[in-house]
Residue, then its C-alpha position, 0 to 999 in steps of 0.5 A: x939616110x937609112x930607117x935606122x938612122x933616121x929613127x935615131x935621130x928622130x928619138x934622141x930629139x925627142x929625148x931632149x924635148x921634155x914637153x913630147x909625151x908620145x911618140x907616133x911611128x908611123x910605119x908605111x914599109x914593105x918588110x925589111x931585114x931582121x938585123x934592122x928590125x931587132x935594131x930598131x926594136x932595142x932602140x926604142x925599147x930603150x927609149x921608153x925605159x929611159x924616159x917613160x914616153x909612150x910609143x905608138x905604132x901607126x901601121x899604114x897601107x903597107x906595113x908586113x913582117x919585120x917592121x910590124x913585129x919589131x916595134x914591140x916595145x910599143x905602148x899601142x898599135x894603131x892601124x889605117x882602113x883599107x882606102 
């Protein structure tokens, strides 16, 4: 299952669950393509329009280019210390 899938899936169960009240990506990725990137940026920023949820960016070890700009919709960023 692709990152764009799986973001999907996960963000229209949490759309149906009215007791979530933040949602947490945790991002762990390398960089990716621009075309997932701004397709995963509509689809959250979406998310939050419809249902108000704050969104949380948890950068971890590894998390450059793409996947680090495009969860701009976000509430906040959060980011793990160097091990």
């Amino acid at each position: 299952m692709s990152v764009v899938a799986r973001v999907r899936e996960e963000l229209e169960r949490a759309r149906k669950d009215r007791a979530v009240k933040a949602v947490v990506l945790r991002i762990q990725q390398p960089g990716g393509g621009v075309t997932a990137s701004d397709t995963l940026y509509h689809e959250i920023r979406k998310y939050r329009q419809d249902t108000g949820v704050k969104v949380i960016a948890h950068l971890m070890d590894l998390g450059t280019s793409a996947p680090t700009i495009r969860p701009s919709p976000r509430t906040r960023s959060l980011h793990s210390p160097r091990r």
